[in-house]
C-alpha positions in Angstrom: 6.6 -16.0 -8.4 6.0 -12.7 -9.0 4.3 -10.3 -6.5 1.3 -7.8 -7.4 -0.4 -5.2 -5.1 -3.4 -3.9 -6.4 -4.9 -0.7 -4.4 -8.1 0.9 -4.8 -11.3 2.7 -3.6 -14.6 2.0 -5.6 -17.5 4.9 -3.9 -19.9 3.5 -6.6 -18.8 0.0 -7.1 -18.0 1.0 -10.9 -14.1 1.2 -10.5 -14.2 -2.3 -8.4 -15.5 -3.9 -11.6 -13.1 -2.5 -13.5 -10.5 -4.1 -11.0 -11.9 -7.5 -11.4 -12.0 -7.1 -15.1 -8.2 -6.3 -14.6 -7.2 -8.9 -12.4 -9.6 -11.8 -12.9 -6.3 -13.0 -15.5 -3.9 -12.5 -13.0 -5.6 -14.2 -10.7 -5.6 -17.2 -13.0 -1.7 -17.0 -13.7 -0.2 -19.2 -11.8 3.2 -17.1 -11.5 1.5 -14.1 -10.1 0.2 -14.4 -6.8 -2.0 -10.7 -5.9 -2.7 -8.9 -3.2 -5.4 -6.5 -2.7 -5.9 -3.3 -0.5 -9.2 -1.8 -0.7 -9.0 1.5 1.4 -11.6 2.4 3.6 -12.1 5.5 5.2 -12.5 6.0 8.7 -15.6 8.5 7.7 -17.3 7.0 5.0 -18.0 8.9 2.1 -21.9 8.7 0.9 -23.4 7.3 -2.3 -25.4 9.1 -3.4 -24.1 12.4 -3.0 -25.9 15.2 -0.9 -25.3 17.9 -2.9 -24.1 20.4 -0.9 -21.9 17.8 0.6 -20.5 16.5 -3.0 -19.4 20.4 -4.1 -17.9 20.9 -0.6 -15.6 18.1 -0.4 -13.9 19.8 -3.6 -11.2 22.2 -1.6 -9.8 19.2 0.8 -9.2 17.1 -2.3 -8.0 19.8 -4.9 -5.3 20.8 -1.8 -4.8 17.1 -0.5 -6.1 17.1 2.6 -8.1 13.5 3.1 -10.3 12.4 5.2 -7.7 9.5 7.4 -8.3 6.0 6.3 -8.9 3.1 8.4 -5.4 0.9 8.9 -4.4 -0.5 5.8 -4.7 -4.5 6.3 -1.2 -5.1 4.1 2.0 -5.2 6.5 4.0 -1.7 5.6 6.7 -4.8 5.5 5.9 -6.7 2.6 7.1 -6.4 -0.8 5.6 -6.2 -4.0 7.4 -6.7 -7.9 4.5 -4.1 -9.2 1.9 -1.8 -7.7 -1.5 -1.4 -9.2 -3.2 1.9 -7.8 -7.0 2.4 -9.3 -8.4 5.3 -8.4 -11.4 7.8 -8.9 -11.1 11.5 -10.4 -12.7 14.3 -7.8 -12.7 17.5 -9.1 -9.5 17.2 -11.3 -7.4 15.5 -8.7 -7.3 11.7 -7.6 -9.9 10.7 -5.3 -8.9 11.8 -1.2 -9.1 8.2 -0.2 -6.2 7.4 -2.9 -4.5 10.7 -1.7 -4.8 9.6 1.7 -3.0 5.9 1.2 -0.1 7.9 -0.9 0.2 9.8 2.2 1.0 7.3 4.3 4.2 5.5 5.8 3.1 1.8 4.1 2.9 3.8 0.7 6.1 5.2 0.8 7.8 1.7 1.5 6.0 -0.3 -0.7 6.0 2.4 -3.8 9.9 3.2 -3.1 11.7 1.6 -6.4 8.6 -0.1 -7.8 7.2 0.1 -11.1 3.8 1.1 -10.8 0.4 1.0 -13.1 -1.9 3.5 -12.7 -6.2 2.2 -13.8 -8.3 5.5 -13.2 -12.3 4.8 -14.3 -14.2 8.1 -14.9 -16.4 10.4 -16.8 -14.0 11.9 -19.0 -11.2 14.2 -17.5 -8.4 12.8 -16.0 -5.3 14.4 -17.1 -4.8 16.9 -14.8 -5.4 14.2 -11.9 -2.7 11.8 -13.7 -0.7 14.7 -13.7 -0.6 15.3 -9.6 -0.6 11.5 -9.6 2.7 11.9 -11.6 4.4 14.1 -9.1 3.5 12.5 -6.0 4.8 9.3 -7.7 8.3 11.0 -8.2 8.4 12.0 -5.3 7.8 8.7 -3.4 10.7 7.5 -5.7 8.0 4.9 -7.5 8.7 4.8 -11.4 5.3 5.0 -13.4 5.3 2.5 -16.0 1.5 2.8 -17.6 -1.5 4.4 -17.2 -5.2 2.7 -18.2 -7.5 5.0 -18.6 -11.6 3.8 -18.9 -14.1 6.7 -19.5 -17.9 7.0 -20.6 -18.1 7.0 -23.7 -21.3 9.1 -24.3 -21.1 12.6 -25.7 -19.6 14.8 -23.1 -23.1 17.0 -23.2 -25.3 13.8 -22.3 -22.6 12.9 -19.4 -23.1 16.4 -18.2 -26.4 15.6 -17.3 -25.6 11.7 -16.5 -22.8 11.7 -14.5 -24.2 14.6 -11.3 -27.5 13.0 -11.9 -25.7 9.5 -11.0 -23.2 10.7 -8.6 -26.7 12.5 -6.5 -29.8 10.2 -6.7 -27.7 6.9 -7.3 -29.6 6.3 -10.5 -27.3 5.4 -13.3 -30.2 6.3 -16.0 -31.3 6.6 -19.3 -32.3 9.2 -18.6 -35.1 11.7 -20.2 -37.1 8.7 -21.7 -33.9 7.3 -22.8 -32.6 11.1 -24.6 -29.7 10.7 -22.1 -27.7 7.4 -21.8 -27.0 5.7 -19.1 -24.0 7.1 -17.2 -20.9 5.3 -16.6 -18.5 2.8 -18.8 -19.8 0.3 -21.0 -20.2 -3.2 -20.0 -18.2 -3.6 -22.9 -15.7 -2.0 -22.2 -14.7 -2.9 -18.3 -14.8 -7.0 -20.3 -12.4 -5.9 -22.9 -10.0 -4.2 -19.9 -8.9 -7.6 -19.0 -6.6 -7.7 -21.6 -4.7 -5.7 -19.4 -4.5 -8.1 -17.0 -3.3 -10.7 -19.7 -0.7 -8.5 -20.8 0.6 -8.0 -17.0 0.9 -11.8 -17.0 2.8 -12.0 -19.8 5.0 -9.0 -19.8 5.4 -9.0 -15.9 8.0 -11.7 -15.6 10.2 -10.2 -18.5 10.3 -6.6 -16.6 13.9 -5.3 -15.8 13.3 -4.4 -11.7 16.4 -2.1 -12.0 15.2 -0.1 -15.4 11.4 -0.9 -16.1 9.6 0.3 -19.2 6.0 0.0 -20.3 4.2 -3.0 -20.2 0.9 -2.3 -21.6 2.0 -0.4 -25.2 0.0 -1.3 -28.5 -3.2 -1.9 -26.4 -5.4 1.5 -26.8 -4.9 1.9 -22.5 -5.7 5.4 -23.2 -7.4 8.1 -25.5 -6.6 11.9 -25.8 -9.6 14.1 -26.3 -7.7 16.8 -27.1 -10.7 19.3 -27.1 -10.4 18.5 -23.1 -6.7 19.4 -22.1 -7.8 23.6 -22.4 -10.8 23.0 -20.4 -9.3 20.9 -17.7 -6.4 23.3 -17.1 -8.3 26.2 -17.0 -11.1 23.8 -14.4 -8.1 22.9 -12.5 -6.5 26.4 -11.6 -10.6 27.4 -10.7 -10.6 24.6 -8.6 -7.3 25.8 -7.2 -8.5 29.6 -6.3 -11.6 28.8 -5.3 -10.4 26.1 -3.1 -8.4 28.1 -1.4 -10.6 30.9 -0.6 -13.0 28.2 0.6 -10.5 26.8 3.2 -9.9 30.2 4.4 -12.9 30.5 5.2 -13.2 27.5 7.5 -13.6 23.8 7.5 -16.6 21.7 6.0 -19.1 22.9 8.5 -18.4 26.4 8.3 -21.8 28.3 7.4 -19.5 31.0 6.0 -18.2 28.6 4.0 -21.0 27.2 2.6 -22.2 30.3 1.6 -19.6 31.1 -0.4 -19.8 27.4 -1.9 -23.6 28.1 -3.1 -22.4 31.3 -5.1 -19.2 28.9 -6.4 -21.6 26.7 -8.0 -23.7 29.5 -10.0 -20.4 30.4 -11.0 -19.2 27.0 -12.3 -22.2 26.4 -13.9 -21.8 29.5 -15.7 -18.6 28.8 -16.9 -19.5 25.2 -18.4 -22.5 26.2 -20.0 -20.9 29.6 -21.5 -16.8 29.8 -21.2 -16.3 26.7 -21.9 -18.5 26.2 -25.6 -17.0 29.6 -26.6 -13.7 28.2 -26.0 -14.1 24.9 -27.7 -15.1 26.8 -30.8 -12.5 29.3 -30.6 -9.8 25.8 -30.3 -11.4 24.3 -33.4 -10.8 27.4 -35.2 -7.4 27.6 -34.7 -6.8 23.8 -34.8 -5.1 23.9 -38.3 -2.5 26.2 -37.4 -1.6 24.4 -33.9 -1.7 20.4 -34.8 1.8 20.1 -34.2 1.2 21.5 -30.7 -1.9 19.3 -30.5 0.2 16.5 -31.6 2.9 17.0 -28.9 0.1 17.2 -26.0 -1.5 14.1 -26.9 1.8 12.2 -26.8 2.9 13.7 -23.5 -0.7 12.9 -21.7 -0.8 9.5 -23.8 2.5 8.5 -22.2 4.0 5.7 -21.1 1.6 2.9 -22.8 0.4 5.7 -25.5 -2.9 5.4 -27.4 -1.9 3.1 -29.8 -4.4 0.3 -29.7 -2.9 -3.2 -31.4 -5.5 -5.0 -28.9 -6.6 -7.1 -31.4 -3.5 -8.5 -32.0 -2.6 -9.0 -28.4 -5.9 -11.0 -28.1 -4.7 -12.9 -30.9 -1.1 -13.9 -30.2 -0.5 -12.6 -26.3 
């Protein structure tokens, strides 16, 4: 019998389908018995978002610094054959309550040795959260064996709009007399991710404890927008700066701070609706004399399970 931990923090309920969808297989297997821990802060986070209150959470989770979580209901004893961790993307950085369970002493013990799958739901940027997931992985000793990636699938100028307008009135849309699609993953989509769980399944008893590799390769558990990885490095080091000024300036409730906040906003609206187009275009320009570079940062970010999707196949024969 092979044991599963699945861990995960849903604000919008969104990311807890996409955890069903995952593990409604596994829970049907009967050599894989699961355990879930759903994290719950001691301060609950709202849904929607008041504004203010969404752009000002951005420092504590861009320098991991969480809000504390209520106990975890898993013994810190137990012990697990894999680790499922499905988390949100704030701000380029995994969500703070994910943050604040890697923080803690149960984590350490039950990650320590473990292969581990990462399942991040989101809008569309997620590498450079996947990369600070990396590093706090490694340095919990955990070996990351795949990453699923689901995103919205709209055009990133309609999930502009979609996404803040879902994440602030609760209203997942069309919007605009339908001119703007609804925000979020597909239906679709969070159905089709349970051949994830069937692979898991399948794979899971054939993994080597001592030397695991992938388990989730051929089946399309991620795609690179390549036209992304500038804009979410440069997003990511903004984030950094401006964090830090910001918790200089106080905590949450500092009116200095906020002050400072309201002008950070202008600014990054700026930047997205000016900066960032310029520097799309100037990417596409140069795009034929850097696809070997392009080609190297898609496999690096695509890594371990890669973007090759034999799904249909799997559904077939797995």
């Amino acid at each position: 019998m092979k044991r599963i931990l699945v861990v995960s923090y849903s604000q919008t309920g969104q990311l807890a389908s996409v955890v069903r969808s995952v593990a409604a297989p596994l829970l049907d297997a009967p050599q894989v018995n699961v355990t879930f821990e759903n994290l719950e802060p001691i301060t609950p986070y709202a849904f929607p978002w008041p504004f203010l209150e969404f752009f000002n959470t951005f420092p504590e989770t861009v320098y991991a610094r969480p809000r504390p979580l209520k106990p975890l209901r898993v013994g810190k004893n137990e012990s697990f054959d894999l680790i499922v961790l499905a988390y949100q993307v704030w701000f380029l950085s995994p969500s703070q309550p994910m943050t604040a369970f890697l923080q803690t002493p149960e984590a350490e013990a039950w990650l320590r040795g473990k292969p581990v799958i990462t399942l991040i739901a989101c809008r569309n940027m997620w590498l450079m959260a996947q990369e600070t997931m990396k590093r706090t992985l490694s340095a919990l000793g955990a070996h990351l064996i795949d990453n699923v990636v689901l995103t919205d699938r709209a055009h990133s100028a309609a999930t502009f709009v979609s996404t803040p307008m879902w994440m602030l009135t609760g209203r997942r849309g069309p919007f605009l007399g339908g001119m703007i699609p609804a925000a979020g993953i597909a239906p679709a989509d969070i159905a089709a991710a349970s051949r994830f769980g069937r692979a898991i399944a399948a794979r899971l008893p054939h993994l080597d404890a001592a030397h695991p590799h992938p388990i989730l390769t051929g089946l399309g558990a991620v795609r690179i927008n390549e036209r992304l990885i500038g804009s979410e490095t440069i997003g990511y080091r903004s984030f950094r700066v401006w964090g830090r000024l910001l918790l200089t300036l106080g905590g949450p409730g500092s009116v200095l701070r906020r002050l400072v906040l309201c002008f950070y906003v202008v600014f990054l609206a700026a930047m997205i609706l000016t900066v960032a187009p310029v520097g799309a275009l100037i990417k596409r320009m140069v795009a034929p004399w850097s696809r070997e570079r392009i080609a190297r940062q898609r496999a690096y970010f695509a890594a371990p399970s890669g973007e090759a999707d034999g799904a249909g196949e799997f559904l077939a024969h797995g």
